[in-house]
Jmol script that loads the backbone (N, CA, C; Angstrom):
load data "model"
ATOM      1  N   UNK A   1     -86.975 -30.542  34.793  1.00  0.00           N
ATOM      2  CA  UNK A   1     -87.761 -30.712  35.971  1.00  0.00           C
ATOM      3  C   UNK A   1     -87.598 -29.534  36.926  1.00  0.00           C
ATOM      4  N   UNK A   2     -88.586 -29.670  37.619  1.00  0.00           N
ATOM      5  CA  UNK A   2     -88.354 -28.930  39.276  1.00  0.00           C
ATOM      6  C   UNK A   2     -87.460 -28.859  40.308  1.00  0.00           C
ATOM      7  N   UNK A   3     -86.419 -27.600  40.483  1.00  0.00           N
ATOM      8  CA  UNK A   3     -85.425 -27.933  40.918  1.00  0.00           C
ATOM      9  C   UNK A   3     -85.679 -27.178  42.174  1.00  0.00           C
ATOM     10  N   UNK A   4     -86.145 -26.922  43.501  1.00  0.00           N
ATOM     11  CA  UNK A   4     -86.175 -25.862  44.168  1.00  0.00           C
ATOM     12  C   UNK A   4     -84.621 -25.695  44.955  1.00  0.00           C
ATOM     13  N   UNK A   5     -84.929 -24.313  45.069  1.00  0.00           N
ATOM     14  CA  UNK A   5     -82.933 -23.588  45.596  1.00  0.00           C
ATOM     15  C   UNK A   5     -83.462 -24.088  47.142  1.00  0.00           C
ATOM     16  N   UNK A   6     -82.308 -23.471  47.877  1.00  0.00           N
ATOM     17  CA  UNK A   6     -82.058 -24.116  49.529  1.00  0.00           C
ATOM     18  C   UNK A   6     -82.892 -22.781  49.631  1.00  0.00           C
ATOM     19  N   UNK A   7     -83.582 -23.018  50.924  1.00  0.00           N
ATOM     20  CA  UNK A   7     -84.619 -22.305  51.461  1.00  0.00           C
ATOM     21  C   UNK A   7     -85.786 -21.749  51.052  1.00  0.00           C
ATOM     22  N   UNK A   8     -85.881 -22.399  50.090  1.00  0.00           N
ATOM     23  CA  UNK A   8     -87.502 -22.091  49.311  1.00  0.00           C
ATOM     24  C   UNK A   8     -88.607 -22.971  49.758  1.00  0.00           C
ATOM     25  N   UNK A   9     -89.549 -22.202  49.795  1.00  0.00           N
ATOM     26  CA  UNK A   9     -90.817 -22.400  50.438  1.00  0.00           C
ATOM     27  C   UNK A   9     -92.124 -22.324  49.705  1.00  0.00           C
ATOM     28  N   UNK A  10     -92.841 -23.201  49.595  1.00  0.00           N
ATOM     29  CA  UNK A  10     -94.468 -22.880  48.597  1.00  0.00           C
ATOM     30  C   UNK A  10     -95.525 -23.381  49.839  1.00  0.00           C
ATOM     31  N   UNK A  11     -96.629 -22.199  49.174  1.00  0.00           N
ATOM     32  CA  UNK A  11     -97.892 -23.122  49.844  1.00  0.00           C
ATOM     33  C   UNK A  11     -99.089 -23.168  48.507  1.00  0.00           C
ATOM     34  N   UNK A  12     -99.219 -24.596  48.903  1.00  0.00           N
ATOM     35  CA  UNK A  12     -99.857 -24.574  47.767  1.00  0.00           C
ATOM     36  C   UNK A  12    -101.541 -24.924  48.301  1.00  0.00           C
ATOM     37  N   UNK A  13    -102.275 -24.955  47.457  1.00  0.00           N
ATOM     38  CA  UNK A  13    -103.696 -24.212  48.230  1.00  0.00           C
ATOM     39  C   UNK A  13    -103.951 -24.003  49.281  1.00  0.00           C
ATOM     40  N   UNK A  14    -103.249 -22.612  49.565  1.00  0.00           N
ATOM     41  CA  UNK A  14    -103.430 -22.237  51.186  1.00  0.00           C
ATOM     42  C   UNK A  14    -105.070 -21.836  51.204  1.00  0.00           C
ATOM     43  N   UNK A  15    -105.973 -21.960  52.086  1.00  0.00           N
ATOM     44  CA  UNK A  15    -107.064 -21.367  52.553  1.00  0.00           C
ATOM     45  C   UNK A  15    -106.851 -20.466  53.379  1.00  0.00           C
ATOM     46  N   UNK A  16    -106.495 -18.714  52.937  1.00  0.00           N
ATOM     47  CA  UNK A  16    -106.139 -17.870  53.478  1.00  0.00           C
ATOM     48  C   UNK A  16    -107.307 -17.222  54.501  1.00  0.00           C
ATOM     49  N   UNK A  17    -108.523 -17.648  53.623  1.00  0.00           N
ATOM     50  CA  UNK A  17    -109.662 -17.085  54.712  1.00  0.00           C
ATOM     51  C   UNK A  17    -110.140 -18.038  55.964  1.00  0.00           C
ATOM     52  N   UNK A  18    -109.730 -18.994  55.741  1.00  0.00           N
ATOM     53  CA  UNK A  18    -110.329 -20.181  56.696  1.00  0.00           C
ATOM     54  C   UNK A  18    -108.742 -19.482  57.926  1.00  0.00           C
ATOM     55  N   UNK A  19    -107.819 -19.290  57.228  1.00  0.00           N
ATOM     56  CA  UNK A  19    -106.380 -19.388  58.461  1.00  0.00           C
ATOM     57  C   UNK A  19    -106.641 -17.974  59.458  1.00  0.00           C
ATOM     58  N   UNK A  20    -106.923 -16.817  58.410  1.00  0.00           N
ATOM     59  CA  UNK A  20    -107.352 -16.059  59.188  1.00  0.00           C
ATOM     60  C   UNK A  20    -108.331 -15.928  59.987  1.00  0.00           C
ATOM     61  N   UNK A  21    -109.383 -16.493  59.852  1.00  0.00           N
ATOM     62  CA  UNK A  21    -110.619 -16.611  60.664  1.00  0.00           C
ATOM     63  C   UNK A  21    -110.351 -16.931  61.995  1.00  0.00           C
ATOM     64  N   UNK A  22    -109.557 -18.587  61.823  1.00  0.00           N
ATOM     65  CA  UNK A  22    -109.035 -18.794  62.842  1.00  0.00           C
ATOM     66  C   UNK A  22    -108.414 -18.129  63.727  1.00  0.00           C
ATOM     67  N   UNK A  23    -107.277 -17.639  63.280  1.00  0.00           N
ATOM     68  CA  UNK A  23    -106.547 -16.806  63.653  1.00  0.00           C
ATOM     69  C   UNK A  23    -107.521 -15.693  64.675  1.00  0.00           C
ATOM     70  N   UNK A  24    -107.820 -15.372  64.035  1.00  0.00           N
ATOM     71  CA  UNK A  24    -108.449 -13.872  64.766  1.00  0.00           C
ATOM     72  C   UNK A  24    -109.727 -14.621  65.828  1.00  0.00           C
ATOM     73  N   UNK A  25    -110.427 -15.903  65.482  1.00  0.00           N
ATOM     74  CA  UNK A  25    -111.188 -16.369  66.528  1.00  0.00           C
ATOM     75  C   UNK A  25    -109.969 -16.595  67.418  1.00  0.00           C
ATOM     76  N   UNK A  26    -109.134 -17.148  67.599  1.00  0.00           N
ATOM     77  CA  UNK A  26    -108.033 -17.652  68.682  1.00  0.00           C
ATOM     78  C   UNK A  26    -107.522 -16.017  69.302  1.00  0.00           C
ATOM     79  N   UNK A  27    -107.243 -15.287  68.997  1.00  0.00           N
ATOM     80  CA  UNK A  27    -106.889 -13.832  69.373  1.00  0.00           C
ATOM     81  C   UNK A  27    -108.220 -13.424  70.315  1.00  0.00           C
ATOM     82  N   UNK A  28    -109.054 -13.895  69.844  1.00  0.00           N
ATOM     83  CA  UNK A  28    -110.164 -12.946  70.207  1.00  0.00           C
ATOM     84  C   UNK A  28    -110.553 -13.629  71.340  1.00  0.00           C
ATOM     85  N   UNK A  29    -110.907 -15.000  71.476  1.00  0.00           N
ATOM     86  CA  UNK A  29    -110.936 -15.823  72.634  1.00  0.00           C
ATOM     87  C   UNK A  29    -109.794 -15.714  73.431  1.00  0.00           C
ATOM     88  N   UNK A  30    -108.391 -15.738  73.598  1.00  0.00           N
ATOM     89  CA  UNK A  30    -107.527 -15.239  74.741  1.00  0.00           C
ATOM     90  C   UNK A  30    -107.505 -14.251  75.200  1.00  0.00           C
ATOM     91  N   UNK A  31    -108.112 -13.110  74.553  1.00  0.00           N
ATOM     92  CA  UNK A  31    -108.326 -11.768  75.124  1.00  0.00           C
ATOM     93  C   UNK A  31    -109.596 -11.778  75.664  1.00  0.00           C
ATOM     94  N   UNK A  32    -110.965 -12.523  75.793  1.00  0.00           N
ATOM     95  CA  UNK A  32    -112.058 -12.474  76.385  1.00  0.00           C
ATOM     96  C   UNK A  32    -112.062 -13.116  77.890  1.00  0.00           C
ATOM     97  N   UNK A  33    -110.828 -14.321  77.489  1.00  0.00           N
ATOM     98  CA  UNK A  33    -110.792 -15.228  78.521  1.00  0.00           C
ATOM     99  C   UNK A  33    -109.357 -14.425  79.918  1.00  0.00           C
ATOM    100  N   UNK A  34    -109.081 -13.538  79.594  1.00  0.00           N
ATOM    101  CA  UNK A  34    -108.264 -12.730  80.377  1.00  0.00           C
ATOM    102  C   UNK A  34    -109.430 -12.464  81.438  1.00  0.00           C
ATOM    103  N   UNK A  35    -110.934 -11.870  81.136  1.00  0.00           N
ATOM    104  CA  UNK A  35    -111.730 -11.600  81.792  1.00  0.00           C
ATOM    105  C   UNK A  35    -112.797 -12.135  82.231  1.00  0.00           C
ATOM    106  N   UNK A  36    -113.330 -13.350  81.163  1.00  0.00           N
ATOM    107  CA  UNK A  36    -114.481 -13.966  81.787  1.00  0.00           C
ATOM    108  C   UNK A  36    -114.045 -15.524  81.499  1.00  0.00           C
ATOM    109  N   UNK A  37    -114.938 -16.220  81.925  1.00  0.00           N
ATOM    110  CA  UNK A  37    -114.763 -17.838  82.054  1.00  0.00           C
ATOM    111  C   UNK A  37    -115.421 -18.369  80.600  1.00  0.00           C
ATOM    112  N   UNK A  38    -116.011 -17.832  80.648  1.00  0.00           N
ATOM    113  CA  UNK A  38    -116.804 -18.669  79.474  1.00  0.00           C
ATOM    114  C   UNK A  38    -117.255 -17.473  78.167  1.00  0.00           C
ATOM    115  N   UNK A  39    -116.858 -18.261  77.143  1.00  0.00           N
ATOM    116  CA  UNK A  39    -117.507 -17.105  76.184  1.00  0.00           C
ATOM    117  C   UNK A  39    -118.781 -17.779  75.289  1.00  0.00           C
ATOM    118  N   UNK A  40    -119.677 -17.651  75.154  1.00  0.00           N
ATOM    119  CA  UNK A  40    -120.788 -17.405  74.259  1.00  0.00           C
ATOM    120  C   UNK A  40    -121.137 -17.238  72.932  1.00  0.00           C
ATOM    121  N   UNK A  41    -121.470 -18.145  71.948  1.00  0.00           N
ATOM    122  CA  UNK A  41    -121.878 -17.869  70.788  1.00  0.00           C
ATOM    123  C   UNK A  41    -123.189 -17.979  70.212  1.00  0.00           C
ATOM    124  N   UNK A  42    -123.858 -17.119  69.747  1.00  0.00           N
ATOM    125  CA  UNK A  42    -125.425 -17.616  69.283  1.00  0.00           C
ATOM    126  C   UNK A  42    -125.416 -17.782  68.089  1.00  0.00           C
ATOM    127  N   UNK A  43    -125.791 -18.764  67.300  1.00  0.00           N
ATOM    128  CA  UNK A  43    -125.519 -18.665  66.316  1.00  0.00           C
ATOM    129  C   UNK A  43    -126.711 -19.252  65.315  1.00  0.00           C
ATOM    130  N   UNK A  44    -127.411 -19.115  64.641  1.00  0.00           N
ATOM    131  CA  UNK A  44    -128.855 -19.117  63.416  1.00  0.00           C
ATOM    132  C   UNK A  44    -128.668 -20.893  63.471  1.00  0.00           C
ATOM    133  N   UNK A  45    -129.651 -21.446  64.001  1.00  0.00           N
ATOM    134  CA  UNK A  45    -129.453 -23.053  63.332  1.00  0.00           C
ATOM    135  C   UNK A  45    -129.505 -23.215  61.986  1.00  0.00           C
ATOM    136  N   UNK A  46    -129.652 -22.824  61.089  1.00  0.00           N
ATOM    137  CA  UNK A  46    -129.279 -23.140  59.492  1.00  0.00           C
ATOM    138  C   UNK A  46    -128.255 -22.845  59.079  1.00  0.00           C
ATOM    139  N   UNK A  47    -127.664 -21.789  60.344  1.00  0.00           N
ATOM    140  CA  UNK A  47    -125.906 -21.379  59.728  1.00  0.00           C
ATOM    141  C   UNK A  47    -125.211 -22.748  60.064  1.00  0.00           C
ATOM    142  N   UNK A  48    -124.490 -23.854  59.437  1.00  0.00           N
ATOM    143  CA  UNK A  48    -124.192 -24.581  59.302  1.00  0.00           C
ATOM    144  C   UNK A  48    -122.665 -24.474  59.498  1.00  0.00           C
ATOM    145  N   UNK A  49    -121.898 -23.527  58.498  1.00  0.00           N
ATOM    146  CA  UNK A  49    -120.904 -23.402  58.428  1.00  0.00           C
ATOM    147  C   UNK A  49    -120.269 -22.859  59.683  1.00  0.00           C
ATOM    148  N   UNK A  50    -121.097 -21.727  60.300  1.00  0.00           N
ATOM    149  CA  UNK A  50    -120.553 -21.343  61.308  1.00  0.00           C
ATOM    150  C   UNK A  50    -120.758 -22.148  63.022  1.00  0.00           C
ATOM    151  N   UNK A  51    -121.546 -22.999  62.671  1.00  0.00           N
ATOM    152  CA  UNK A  51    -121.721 -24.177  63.597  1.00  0.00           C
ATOM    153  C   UNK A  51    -120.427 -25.060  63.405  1.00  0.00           C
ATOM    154  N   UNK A  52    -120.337 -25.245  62.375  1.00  0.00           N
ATOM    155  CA  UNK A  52    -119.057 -26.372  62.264  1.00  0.00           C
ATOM    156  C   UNK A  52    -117.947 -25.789  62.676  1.00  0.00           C
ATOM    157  N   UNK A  53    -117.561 -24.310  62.437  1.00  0.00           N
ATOM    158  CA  UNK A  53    -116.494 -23.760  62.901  1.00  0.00           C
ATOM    159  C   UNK A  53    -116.173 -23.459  64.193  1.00  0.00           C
ATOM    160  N   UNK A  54    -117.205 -22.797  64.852  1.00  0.00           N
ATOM    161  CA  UNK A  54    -117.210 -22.833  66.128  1.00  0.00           C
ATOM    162  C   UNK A  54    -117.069 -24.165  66.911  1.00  0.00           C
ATOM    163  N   UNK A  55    -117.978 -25.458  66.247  1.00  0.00           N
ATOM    164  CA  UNK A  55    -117.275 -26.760  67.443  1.00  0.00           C
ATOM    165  C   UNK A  55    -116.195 -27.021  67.204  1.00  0.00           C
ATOM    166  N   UNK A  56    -115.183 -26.608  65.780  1.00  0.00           N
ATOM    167  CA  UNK A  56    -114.135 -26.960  65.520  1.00  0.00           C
ATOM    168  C   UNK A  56    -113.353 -26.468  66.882  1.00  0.00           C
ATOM    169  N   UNK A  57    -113.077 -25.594  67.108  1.00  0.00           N
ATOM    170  CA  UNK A  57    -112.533 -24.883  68.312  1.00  0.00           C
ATOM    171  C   UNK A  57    -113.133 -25.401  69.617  1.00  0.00           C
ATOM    172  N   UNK A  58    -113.773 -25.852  69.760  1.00  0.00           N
ATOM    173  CA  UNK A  58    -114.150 -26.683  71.166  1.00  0.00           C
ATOM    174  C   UNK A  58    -115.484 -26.213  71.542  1.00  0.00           C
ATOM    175  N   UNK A  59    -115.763 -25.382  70.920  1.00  0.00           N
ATOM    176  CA  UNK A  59    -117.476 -24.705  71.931  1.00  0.00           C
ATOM    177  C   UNK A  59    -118.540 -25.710  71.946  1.00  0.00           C
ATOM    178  N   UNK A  60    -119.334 -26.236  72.688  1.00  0.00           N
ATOM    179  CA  UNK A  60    -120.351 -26.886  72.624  1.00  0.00           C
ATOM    180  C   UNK A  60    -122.037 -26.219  72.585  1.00  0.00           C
ATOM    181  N   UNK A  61    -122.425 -27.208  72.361  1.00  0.00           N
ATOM    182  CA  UNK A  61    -124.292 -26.343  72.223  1.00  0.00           C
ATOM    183  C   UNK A  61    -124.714 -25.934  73.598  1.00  0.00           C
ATOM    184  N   UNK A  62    -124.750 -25.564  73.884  1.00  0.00           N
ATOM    185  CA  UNK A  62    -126.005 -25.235  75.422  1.00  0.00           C
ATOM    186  C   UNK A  62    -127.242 -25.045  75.463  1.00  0.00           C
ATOM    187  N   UNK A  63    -127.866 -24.839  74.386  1.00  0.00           N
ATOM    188  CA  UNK A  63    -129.210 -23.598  74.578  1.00  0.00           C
ATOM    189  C   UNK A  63    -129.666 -24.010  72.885  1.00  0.00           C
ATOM    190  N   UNK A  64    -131.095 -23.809  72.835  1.00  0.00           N
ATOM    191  CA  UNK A  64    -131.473 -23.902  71.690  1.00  0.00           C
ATOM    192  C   UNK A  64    -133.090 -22.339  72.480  1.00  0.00           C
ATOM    193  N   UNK A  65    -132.962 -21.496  71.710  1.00  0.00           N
ATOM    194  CA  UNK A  65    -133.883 -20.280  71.583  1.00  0.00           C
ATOM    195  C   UNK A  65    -134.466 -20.083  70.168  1.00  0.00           C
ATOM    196  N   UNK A  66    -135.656 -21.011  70.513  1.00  0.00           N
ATOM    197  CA  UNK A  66    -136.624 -21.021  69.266  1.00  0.00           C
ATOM    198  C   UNK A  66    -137.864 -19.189  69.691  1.00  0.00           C
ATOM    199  N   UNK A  67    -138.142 -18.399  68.805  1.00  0.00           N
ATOM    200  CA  UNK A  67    -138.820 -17.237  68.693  1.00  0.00           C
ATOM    201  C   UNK A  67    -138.834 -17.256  67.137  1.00  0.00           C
ATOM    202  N   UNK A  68    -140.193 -15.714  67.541  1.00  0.00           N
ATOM    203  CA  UNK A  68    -140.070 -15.279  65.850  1.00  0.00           C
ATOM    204  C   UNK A  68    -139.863 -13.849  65.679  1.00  0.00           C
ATOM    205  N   UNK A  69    -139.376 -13.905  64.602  1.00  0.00           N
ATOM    206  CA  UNK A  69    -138.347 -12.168  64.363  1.00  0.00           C
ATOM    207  C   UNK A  69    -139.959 -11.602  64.276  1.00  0.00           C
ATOM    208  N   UNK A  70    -139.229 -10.140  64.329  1.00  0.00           N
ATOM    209  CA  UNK A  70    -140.182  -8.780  64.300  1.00  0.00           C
ATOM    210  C   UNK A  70    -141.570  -9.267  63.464  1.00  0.00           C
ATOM    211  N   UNK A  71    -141.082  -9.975  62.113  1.00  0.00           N
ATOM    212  CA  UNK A  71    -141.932 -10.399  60.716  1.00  0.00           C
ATOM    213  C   UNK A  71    -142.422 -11.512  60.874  1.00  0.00           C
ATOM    214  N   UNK A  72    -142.642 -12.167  62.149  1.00  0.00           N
ATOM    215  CA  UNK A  72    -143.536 -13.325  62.283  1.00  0.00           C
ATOM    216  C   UNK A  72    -142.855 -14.528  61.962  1.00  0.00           C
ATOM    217  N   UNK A  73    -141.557 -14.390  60.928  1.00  0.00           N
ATOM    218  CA  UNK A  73    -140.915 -15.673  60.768  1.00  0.00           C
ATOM    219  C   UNK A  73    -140.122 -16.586  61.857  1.00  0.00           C
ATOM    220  N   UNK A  74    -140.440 -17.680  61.812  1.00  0.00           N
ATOM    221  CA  UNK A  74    -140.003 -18.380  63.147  1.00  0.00           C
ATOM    222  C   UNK A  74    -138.863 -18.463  63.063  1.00  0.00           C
ATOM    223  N   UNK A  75    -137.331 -18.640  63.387  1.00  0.00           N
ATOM    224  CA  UNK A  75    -136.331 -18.381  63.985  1.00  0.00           C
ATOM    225  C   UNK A  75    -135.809 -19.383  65.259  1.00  0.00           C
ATOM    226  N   UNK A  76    -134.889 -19.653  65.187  1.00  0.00           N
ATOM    227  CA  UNK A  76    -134.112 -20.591  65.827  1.00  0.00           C
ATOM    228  C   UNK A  76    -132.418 -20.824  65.759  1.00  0.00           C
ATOM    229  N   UNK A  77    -132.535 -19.915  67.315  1.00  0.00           N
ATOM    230  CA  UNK A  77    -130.941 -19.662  67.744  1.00  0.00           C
ATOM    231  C   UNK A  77    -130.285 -20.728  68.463  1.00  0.00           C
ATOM    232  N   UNK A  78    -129.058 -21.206  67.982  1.00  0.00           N
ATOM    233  CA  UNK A  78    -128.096 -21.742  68.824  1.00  0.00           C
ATOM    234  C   UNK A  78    -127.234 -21.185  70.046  1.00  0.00           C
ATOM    235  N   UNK A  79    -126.877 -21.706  71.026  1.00  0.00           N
ATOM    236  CA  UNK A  79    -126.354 -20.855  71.688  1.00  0.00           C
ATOM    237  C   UNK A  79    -125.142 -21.939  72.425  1.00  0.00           C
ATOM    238  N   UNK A  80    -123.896 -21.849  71.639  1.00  0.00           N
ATOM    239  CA  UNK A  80    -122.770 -22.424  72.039  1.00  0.00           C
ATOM    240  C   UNK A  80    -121.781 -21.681  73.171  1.00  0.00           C
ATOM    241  N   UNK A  81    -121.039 -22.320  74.131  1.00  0.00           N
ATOM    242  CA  UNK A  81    -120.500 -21.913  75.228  1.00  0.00           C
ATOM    243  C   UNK A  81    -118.985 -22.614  74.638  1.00  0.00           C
ATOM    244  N   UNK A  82    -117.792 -21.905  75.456  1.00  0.00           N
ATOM    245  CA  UNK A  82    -116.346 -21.957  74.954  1.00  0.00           C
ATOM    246  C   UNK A  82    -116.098 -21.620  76.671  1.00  0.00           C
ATOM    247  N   UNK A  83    -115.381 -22.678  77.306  1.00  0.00           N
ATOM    248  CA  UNK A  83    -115.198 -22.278  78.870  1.00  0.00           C
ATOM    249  C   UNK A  83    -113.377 -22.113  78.527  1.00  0.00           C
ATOM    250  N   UNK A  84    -112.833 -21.201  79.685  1.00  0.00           N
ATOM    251  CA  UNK A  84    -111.746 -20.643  79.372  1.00  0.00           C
ATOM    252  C   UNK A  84    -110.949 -21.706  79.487  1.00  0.00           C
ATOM    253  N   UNK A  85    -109.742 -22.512  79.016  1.00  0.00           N
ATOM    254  CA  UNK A  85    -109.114 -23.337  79.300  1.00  0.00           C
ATOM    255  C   UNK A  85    -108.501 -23.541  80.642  1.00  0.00           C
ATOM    256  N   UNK A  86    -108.057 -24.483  80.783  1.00  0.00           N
ATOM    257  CA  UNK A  86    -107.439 -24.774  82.622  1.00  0.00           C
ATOM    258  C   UNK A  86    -106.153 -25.029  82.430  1.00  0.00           C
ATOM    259  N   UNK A  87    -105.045 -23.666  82.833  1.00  0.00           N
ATOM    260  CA  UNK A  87    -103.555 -24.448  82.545  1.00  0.00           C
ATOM    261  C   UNK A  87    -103.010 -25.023  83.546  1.00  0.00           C
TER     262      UNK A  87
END
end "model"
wireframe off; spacefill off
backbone 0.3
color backbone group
């Protein structure tokens, strides 16, 4: 069997891209929020994934900006807000 020694450590299916993402969204939001109150995301309503990620972190919807690109195709932006936390 499986014996592990003293101080051994596994990760077992780490999601290295999901940790970093995070990561660097959380970096990137304490350094915005040094300067402004609220930060801003626009984001494609069919991007799904990046909708889910962003409310994961707290941002909410604000704004929906329906237009059409250069090529006539209609288009529809999200536009999520992230207010700086209150310590």
């Amino acid at each position: 069997g499986y014996e592990p020694g003293i101080g051994s450590t596994r990760f077992y299916d780490l999601d290295t891209v999901n940790a970093y993402n995070r990561e660097m969204k959380r970096l990137l939001l304490d350094h915005a929020f040094q300067f402004v109150e609220t930060v801003v995301f626009p984001i494609g309503e069919d991007n799904l994934r990046s909708r889910k990620a962003i409310e994961k972190i707290g941002a909410v919807l604000v704004e929906r900006d329906s237009r059409a690109l250069p090529n006539g195709t209609p288009f529809t932006e999200l536009i999520y807000a992230k207010k700086r936390p209150v310590l």
